[in-house]
N, C-alpha and C positions, 0 to 999 in steps of 0.2 A: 804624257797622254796626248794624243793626237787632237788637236782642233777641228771640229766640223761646224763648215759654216756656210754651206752653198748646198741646195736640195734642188733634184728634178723629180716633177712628179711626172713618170708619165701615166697617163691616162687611156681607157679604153672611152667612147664615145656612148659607147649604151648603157655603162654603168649604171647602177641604183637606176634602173628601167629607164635610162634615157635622159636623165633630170640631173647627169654628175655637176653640165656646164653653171648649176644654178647656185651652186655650193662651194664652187673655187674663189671664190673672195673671201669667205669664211674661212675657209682653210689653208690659204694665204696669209691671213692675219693673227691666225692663231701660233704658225709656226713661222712667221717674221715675230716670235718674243724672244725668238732664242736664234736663228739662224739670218743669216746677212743679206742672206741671195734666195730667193725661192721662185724657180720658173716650172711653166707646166707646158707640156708638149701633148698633144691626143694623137693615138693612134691614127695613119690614114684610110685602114683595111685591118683584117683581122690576123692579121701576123706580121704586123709592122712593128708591136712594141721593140722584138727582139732586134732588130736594125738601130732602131731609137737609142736604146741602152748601151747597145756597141758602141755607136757614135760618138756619144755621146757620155760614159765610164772615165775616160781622161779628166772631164772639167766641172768634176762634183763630187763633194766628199760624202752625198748621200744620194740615192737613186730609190725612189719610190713606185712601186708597182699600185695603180690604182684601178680596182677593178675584184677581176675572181681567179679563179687557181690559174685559168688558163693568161689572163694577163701578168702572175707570178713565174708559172711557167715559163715565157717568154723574155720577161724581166732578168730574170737569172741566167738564162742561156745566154742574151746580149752580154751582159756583165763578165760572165766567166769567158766568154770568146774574145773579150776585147783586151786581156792583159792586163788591165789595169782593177784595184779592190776598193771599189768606193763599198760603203756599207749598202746593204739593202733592203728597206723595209714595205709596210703593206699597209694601204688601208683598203679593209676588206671590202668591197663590193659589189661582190658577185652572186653565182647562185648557193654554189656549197658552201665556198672561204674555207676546207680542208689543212691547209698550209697556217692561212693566219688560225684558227686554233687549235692546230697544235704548239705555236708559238704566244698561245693565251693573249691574242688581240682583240677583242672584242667586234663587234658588227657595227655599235653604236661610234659614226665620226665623231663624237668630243672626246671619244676613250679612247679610242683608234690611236688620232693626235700627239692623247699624250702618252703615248706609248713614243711617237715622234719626239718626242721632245724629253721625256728620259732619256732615250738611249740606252735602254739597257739592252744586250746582246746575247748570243750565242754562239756558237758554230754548229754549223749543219752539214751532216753527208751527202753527199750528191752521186747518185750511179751517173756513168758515162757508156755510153752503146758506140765508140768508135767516131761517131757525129753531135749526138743534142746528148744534153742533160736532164736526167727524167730525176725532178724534185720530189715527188711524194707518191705514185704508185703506175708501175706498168701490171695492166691486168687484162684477162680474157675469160668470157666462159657467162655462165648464168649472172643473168640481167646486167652487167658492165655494158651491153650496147646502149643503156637506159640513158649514159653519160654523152651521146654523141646523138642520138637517134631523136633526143629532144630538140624541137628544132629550135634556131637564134630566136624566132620571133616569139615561138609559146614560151620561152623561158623567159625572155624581157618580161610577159603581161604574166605567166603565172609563177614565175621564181622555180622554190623546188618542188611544187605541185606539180612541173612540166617530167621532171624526173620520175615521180610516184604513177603519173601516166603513162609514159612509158615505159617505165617498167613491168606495169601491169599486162601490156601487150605480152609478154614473155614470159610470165609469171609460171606456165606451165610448161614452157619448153624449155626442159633440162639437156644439156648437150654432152654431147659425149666424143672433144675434143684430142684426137690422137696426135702425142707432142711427144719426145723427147725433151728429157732435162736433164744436163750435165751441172753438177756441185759435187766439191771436197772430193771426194773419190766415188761420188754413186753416179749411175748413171740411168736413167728411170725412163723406162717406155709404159706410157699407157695411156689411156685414155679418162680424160678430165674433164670433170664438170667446170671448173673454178681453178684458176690460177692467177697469184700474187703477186709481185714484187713489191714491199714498203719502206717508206720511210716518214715513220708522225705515226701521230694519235688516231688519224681518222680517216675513211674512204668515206664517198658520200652520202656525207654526215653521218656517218655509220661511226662511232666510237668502238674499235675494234683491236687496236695495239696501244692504248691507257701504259703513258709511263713508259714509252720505250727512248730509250738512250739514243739521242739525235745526232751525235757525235762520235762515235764507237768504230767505226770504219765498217759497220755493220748493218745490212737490213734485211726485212723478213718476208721469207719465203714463205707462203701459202699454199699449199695443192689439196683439191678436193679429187680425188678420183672418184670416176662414175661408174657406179652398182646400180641397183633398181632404184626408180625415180623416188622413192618415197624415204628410202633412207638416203638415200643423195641429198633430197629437200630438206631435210632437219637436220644433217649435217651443215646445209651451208644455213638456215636461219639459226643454229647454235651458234655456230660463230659470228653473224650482225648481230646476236643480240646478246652476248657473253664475250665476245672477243678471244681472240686466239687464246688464253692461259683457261680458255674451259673445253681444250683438247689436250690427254696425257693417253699415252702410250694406243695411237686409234692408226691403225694399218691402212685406212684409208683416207686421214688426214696427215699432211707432211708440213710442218712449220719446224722453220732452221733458220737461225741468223749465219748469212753468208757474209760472204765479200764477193765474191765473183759465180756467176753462171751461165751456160749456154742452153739456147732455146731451139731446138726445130720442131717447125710447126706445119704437120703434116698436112693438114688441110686449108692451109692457110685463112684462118679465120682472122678476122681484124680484132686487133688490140684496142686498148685506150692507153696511150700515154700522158697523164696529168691532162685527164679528161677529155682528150681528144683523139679521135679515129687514126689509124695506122696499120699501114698491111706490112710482113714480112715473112720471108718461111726460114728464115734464120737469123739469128741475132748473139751475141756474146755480151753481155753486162758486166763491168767492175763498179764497186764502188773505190774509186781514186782521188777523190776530190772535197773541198767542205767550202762552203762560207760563211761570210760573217752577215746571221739575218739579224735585224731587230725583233726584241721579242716584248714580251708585257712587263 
């Protein structure tokens, strides 16, 4: 079994609302009981971690993403672009933490920790778009702008109160997105309220794929197609609040575990990929890839 005994954390600077810098002596000390070298790097801008971790993957048998999805996000693309397999873990501190629980890490740093200092592991699939690696959901359609339209500073001071705000702006405007979706032999034209791609337990904080296989070279396709707004709206509040297995044989919802799909998106509406903003009007997804995350 492999020796690990050098940790980088890197760090997002606004973390736990701006207050991370006050907590890294603590969490320093905790995991020098068990590892030799432990340094922390902070992000210098809002999409530096992945530079960081590229860099930086060569001279660490562990690489810690410290922050929120979008700092995991990040973390992971560094890591998987640089060649090199340091493991890779999470102390959550962001606004959702999506990714740490589906990997059952808890929110609280002492738990977090020692999740650090177990080690215990998994593997995890990871889709590939030709460029980045999308960890835990590409999606578009009703309320997903909720993930990006929040802005940095109301989520620092309100957490995911900033999310339920904006979402509420949208709350009545159901869309009726005209895409093209190519999987397995279908090829689907219509127009969508909600569209999927996952991998985990959760979208934010929405407990919605409970128990899905992390590892299977598999993930799951989503589509709500749009009919009149009222059965559209309780098709998609049935699935936040029952999760995909309380859809069986429904013509206007589509859940399939893929491996591979292609998107054209006719009106180019913006995405979120692991929680952040993205335009395209075409895209191809495989799932090709896994790594080794730490888990609880």
């Amino acid at each position: 079994m492999k020796e690990y005994s050098t940790v980088l954390i890197l760090y997002n600077p606004n973390a736990m609302r701006g207050r991370i810098d006050e907590f890294l002596p603590a969490i320093k000390k905790r995991l020098m009981t068990r590892y030799s070298k432990v340094d922390f790097i902070a992000s210098p801008n809002e999409l530096g971690v992945e530079e960081l971790a590229k860099k930086n993957a060569e001279y660490y048998d562990i690489i810690i993403a410290c922050g929120g999805d979008g700092t995991v996000h990040q973390t992971i693309n560094g890591v998987m672009k640089s060649g090199f397999k340091p493991l890779v873990g999470i102390l959550p501190y962001g606004t959702c933490n999506d990714v740490a629980f589906t990997l059952g890490i808890p929110n609280d740093m002492n738990k977090a920790l020692d999740c650090i200092l177990r080690l215990n592991t998994t593997k995890y699939d990871l889709m590939y778009d030709g460029t980045d690696y999308i960890v835990y959901a590409l999606a578009t359609g009703y309320i997903t702008d909720a993930s990006y339209s929040a802005g940095k500073k109301i989520k620092k001071k309100l957490g995911r109160f900033a999310y339920v705000l904006a979402g509420i702006k949208s709350f009545f405007k159901i869309p009726a997105l005209p895409m093209t979706v190519e999987f397995e032999d279908k090829r689907i034209h219509s127009k969508f309220a909600y569209f999927m791609l996952m991998n985990g337990f959760r979208v934010g904080g929405f407990k919605i794929n409970k128990n899905e296989l992390l590892d299977n070279a598999k993930v799951k396709l989503v589509m709500i197609q749009r009919t009149n707004a009222i059965a559209t709206f309780f098709r998609f509040i049935k699935l936040f609040l029952r999760g995909v297995k309380a859809f069986k044989d429904n013509k206007y919802v589509i859940i399939k575990d893929i491996d591979n799909v292609k998107i054209e998106n006719h009106s180019n509406t913006p995405f979120t990929l692991d929680g952040e903003k993205i335009n395209f009007l075409k895209k191809s997804i495989k799932v090709n890839s896994s790594i080794e995350l730490i888990k609880k």
